[in-house]
Structures are given as C-alpha cells and as structure tokens.
C-alpha positions in Angstrom: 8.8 14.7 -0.5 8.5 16.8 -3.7 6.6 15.7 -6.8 7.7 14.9 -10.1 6.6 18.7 -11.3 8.7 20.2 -9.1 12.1 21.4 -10.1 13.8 21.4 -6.8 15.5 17.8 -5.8 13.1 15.8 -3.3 15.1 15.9 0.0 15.1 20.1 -0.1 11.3 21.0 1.3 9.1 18.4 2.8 6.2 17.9 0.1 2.8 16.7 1.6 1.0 15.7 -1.6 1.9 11.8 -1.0 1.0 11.9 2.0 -2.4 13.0 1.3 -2.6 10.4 -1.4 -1.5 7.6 1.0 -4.0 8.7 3.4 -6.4 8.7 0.7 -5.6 5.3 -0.9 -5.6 3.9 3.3 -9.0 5.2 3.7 -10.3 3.7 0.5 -8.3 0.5 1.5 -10.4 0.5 5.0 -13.9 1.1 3.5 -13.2 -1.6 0.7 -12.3 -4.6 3.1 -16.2 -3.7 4.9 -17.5 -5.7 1.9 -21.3 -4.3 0.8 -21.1 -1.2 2.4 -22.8 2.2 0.9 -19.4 4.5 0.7 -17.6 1.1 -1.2 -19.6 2.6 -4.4 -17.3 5.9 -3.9 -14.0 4.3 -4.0 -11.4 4.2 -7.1 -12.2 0.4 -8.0 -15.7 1.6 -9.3 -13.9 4.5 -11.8 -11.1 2.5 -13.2 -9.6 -1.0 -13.5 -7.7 -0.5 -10.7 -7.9 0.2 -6.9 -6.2 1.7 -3.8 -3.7 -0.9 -3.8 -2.2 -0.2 -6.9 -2.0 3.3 -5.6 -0.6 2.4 -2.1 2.1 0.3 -3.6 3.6 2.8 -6.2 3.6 5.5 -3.4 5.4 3.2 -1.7 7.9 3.0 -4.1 7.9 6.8 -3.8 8.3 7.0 0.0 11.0 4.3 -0.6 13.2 6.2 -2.8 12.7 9.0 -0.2 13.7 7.0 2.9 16.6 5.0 1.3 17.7 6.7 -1.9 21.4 7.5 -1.1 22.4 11.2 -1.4 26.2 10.3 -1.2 28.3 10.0 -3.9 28.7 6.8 -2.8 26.3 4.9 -0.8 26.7 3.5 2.6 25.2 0.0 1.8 26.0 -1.8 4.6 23.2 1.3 6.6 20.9 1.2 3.6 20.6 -2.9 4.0 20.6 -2.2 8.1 17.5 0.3 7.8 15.5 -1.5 5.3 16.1 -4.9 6.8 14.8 -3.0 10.6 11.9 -1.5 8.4 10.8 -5.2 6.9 11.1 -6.5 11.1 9.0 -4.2 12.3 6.3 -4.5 9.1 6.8 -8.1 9.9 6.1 -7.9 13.8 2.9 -5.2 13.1 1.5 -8.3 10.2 1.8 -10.9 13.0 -0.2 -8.7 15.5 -3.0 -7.6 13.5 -3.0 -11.1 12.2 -3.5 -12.9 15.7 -5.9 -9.7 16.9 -8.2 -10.2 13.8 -8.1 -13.4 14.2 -9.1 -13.1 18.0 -12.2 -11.1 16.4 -13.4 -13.4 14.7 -13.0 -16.0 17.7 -14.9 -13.8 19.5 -17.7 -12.8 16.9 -18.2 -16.7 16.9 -18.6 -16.5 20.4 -20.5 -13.5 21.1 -23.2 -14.3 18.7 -23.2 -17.7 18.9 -22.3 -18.1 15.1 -20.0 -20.6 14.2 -19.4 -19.9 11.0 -16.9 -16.6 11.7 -14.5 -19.6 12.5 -14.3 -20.5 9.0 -14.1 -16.9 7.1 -11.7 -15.5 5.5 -9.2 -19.0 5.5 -9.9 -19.4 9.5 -10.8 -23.4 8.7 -7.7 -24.4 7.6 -6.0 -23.0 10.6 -8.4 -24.6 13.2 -8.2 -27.7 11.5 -4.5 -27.6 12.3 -3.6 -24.9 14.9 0.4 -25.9 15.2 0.7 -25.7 11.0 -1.6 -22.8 11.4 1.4 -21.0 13.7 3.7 -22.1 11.4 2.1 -21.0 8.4 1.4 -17.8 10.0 4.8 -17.9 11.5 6.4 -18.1 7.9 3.7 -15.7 6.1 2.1 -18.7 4.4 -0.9 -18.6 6.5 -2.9 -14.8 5.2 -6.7 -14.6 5.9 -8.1 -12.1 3.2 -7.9 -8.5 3.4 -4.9 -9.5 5.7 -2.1 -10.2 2.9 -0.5 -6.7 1.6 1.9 -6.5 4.4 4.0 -10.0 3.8 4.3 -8.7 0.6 5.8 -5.7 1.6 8.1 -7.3 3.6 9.7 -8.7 0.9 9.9 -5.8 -1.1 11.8 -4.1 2.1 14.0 -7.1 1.9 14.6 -7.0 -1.7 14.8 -3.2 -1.7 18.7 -3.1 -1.0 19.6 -4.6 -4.2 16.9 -2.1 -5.8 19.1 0.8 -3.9 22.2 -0.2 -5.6 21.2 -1.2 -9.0 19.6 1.9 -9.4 22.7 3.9 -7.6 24.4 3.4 -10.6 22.2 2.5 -13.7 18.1 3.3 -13.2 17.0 1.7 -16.6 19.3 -1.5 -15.4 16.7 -1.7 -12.3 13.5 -1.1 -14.7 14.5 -3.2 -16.9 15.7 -6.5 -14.4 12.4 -5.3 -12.5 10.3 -6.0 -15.8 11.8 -8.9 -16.5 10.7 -10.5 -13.4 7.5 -9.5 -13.8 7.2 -10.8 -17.5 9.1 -14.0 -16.5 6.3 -14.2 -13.1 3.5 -13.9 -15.6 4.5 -16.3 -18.5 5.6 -18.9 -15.9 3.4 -18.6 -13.1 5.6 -18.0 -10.5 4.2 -17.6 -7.7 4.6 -17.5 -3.6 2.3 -20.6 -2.4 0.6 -20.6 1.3 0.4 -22.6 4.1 -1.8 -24.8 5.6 -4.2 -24.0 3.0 -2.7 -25.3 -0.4 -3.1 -22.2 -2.6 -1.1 -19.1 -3.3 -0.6 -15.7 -2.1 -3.5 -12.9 -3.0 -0.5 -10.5 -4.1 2.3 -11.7 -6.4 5.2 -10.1 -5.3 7.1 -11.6 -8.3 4.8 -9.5 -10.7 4.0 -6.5 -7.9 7.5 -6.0 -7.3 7.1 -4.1 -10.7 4.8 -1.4 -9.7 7.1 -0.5 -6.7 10.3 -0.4 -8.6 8.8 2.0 -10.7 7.4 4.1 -8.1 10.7 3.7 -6.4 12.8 5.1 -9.9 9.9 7.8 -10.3 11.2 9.1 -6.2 14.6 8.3 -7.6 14.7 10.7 -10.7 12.0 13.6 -8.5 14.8 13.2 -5.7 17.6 14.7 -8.4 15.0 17.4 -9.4 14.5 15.1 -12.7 10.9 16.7 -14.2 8.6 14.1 -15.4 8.4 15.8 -18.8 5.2 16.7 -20.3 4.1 15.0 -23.7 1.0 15.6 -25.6 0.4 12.6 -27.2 1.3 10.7 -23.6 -1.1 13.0 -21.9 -3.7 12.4 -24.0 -3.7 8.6 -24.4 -3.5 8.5 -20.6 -6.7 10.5 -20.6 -8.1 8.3 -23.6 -7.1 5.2 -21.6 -8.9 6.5 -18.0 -11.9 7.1 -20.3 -11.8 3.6 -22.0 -11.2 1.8 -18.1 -14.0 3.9 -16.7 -16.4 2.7 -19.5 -14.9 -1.1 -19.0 -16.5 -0.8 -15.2 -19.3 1.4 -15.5 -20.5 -0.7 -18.2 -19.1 -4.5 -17.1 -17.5 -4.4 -20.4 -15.1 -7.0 -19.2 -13.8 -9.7 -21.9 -14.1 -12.8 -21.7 -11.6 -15.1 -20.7 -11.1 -16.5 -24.1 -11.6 -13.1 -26.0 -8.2 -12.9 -27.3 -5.8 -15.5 -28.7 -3.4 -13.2 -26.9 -1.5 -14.1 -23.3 -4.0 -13.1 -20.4 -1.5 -10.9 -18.6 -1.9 -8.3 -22.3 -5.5 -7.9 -21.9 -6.9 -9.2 -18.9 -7.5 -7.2 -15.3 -6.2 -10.4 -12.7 -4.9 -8.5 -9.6 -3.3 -11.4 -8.2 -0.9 -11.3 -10.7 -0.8 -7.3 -12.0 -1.8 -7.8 -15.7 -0.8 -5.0 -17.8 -4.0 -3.5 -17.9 -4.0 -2.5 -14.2 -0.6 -1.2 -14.0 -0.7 0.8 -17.4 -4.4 2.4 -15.4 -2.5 3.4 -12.3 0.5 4.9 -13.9 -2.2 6.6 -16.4 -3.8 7.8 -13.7 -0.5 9.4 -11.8 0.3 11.0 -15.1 -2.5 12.6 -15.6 -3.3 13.9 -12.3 0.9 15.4 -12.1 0.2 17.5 -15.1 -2.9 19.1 -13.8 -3.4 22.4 -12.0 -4.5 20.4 -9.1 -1.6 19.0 -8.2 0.5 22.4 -8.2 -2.5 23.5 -6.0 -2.2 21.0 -3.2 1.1 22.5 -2.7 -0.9 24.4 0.0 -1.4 21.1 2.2 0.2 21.0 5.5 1.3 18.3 8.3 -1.9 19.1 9.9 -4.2 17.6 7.1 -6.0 14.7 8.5 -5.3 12.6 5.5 -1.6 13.9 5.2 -1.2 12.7 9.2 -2.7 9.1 8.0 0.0 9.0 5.3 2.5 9.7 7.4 1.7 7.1 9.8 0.5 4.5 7.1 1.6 1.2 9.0 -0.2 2.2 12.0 -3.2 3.8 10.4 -3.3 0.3 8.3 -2.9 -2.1 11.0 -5.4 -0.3 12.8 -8.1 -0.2 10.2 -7.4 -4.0 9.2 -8.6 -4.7 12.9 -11.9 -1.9 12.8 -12.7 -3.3 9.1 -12.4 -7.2 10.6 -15.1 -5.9 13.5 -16.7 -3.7 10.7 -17.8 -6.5 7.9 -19.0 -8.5 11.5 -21.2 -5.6 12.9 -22.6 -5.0 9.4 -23.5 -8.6 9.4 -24.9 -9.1 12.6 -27.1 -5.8 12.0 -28.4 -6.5 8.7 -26.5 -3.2 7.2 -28.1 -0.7 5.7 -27.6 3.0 5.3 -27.6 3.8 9.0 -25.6 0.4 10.2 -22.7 1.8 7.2 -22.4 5.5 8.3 -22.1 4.6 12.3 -19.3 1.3 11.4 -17.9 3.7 8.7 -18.3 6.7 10.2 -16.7 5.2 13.7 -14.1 3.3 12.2 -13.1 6.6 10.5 -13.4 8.4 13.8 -11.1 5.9 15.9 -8.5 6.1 13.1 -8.2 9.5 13.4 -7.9 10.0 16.9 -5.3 7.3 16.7 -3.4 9.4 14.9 -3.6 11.8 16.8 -2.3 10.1 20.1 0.5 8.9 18.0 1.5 12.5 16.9 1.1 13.7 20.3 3.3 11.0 21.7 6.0 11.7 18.8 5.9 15.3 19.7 6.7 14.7 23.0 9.1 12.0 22.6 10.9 14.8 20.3 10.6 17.7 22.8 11.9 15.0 25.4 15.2 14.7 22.9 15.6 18.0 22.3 15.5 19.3 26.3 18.3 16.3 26.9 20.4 17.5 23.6 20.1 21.1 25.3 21.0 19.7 29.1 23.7 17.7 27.5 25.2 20.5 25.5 25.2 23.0 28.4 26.9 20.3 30.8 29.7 19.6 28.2 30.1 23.6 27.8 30.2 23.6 31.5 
C-alpha cells in the first residue's frame, strides 16, 4: 500500500504505514473493550471525539480499495463480487466463532467463580431466556453481545462493496455522493438494522458507517492512480484548529447538551451508533493532518517485521483473538479487584498472546508459501522434463 503523499500509484511498492496504523487502532480496540483499565486513559477516545473504530473502519476502506480496486481497463466483476463475497464468508464464519467462544467464557466465568451474573452481561439474558431464538439471532447477526458487533457490520460492507467497486470504476464522486446520501437519508430517518432476541438495534449503523468506508475506499482509489491528496493551507489548518477544539471538548467534558441547538443531532452531536458529523469530520481531520506531516514520510522506514505492521496485516485474526483475551480480560479484572498490577499482567498478557499469535500465523504462511514454491519448482522441472 502507498499513502496518499506518495506519487507512485498504490499497487507498485508495498507501503507498511496502514498496517502500522491498523495494528495500532487493533491494539487500542483490545485495551478499550477491558473496561476501567489503567492503559484505557492512553487510547485516542481520551484525545478526540473519536476512537479506534473510526480509524479501523476508514483503513479499511483503504485496504479495500487495495484488495479489490480493479487495475484493468475493464473490471472483471463477476471475480471482484466472487472475492468480496468469500471475504464477507469467512468474516462471517470468524464472527460466529468468537461469538460462541466468548460466549462459552462467560458460561464458564459464571461457573468457575460461582457468579451468576456473567450469564446476563453484555446481552447474555436475552439469549438464555430463549436459547433456539438466541441461535437464530446469532445465526442471522441479530443476536451481538457488546464489544462483539463491528464484524456483522463489516460483513455487509464486503457484501455491498461490489457495487462500491463499480460505481467508482467509472465515476468516484457518483459513489461519494450516493454513499452520503445514505448516510444523510440513515440519519434524518433513523434507519437502522434492529437485533434479535433482544428488541433493540445494532451498536454500529451500517446505513450511516457505510460512509466512512466509502470514503476511505475512494481515498485507496485515487492513492492507487498515484492521485496526491493535495496540500491546502486553510484545510490544514482548520483540521488542526478542529483537533484542538475536540481535544478541549474531552479533556474538559465540554459536551453539549442534548437540546443545545435547535439544529438536527447528527450536525452537532458525538452519537457513535449512528456517526454524527462531528466524529467523522475528527477522523478525517485527524488523517489529514497526520499525511501532511514529516512523520508520515518518515515511517516510510517501517518494515513487515514491525510488530504492529504484522497485526495489521493479520487484522481479522489479531481481532478475533483479542475479542476472546479482552472477554477473559474485563472477567480477570473483575474477579481481582484491578488495579495497577491486575491491568499490566491482563494487559500486558493479552498483548503478549497476540503477538506470538501472530507470529505462529506468519510462520505457518511462510511455510505454506515455501511448500508452493518447492511444488511450482518440481512441477516446472517435470513438465521441462
């Protein structure tokens, strides 16, 4: 990947900067769902109205235009749909597992310590009440304990992303502009995806998110042609302004009130469910800034051995993973009492497991791919024979 500095099209040198900034947005994502921990004060959410998921999702967009952005003059839908639709199975079968694994913690964590109220966290109640809707709900992504619903979400963004592919094949602004009409039209309407058993809605919007990673996606569009995101003064600087203003609004809880405004909420309010405007102008702010900074030329030194650029790269895993260590994190931490010591050994351990997770799962890549290339060579030489 190449970033939106760079003059050379994205698909000509493998970039490692959004790696490194997936890694660090999965990270962040991990210590935020251990609720009350010490490093949580550290993460992005304290410095700005919004957090590692805003982050995750527009480098997904980015990764997306990557992966699927054709480089033909004329696309090969029918592979593009193919791809994304294996891409949205496999995101689907990895949400089902870490569902039913987390879920199995908690079944334990009732067990183990003889606490009966870890069967009723995170939405567990409405699925023990009724375990057969429960498996449907689950089944049909209407059933999403907390800190467990970013993936179904993302599934339907890999479904939708086809259509994305094409519109903006032949006419970005077209995509930007239908993408923004959704979200607007999500927003004034209150469109949204309900769940199942429980009678309430889904924690991410897709309707209104799908925003953030159609933009991301044009951004990997335009960097993949070699397209500079052009430096402008007066942009820069009321970015900058803006991260100042957001930094003050949390350091200082200046947060409005809900009736502050004669104005429509999604303007000038900071709802993540929904995306106001206030958190996706703060992310994109905050990319802005950050590409037209001497920093990001200078992390042109990473390489595929960073640890954070290897979590990146292996994001689903490195997410599943950590939704199942944060799950038996936030128990630990409760059945301990916290504190400083409980947070750097659950943190700390977590952290630790994730990376040599990563690391068996490079090692077993490499090896998979040295086992390819010695049967490309054997095949080669027999066919020569």
């Amino acid at each position: 990947m190449n970033s939106f500095g760079a003059s050379a099209p994205l698909g000509s040198l493998r970039d490692y900067r959004i790696d490194f900034w997936r890694g660090v947005a999965l990270v962040m994502i991990f210590i935020n769902h251990i609720p009350g921990n010490f490093f949580e004060a550290f993460t992005s959410r304290n410095f700005g109205v919004s957090d590692a998921a805003e982050l995750f999702v527009l480098l997904a967009g980015i990764s997306a235009a990557v992966a699927y952005h054709p480089n033909k003059p004329v696309p090969v839908f029918p592979h593009i749909v193919f791809k994304t639709f294996a891409r949205a199975w496999k995101l689907y079968a990895a949400h089902i597992l870490t569902c039913v694994v987390c879920v199995g913690v908690l079944v334990g964590s009732a067990y183990v310590f003889q606490d009966p109220g870890w069967l009723e966290v995170h939405g567990l109640k409405s699925f023990f009440d009724s375990p057969e809707l429960g498996m449907f709900g689950l089944a049909a992504l209407g059933f999403q304990p907390a800190y467990l619903n970013i993936l179904p979400m993302y599934i339907l963004f890999m479904l939708g992303l086809p259509l994305v592919v094409l519109t903006t094949r032949f006419n970005l602004m077209a995509a930007l502009g239908l993408s923004a009409l959704l979200y607007v039209a999500a927003q004034v309407h209150g469109w949204r995806f309900g769940t199942y058993p429980d009678r309430g809605f889904w924690f991410f919007n897709p309707m209104a998110w799908q925003f953030l990673f159609v933009i991301g996606y044009c951004l990997g569009a335009l960097a993949w042609s070699g397209v500079r995101l052009p430096f402008r003064p007066c942009l820069y600087y009321g970015a900058l302004a803006y991260l100042v203003l957001c930094l003050a609004i949390v350091r200082f809880g200046l947060w409005p009130k809900p009736d502050a405004l004669p104005l429509p909420s999604m303007l000038w309010q900071f709802n993540k469910n929904d995306l106001h405007l206030p958190r996706l102008l703060h992310v994109l702010a905050l990319a802005y800034v950050f590409i037209h900074t001497s920093l990001h030329q200078h992390m042109r030194v990473l390489t595929r051995d960073n640890i954070l650029v290897m979590f990146g790269r292996n994001s689903l895993a490195v997410f599943c993973i950590g939704s199942v260590l944060s799950m038996v994190g936030q128990v630990l931490r409760s059945e301990s009492g916290g504190g400083f010591t409980a947070d750097v050994m659950i943190v700390g351990g977590g952290l630790i497991i994730l990376y040599l997770a990563v690391q068996l799962i490079e090692w077993k890549r490499e090896v998979l791919a040295g086992a390819a290339a010695r049967a490309g060579v054997s095949e080669a030489r027999a066919t020569n024979g």
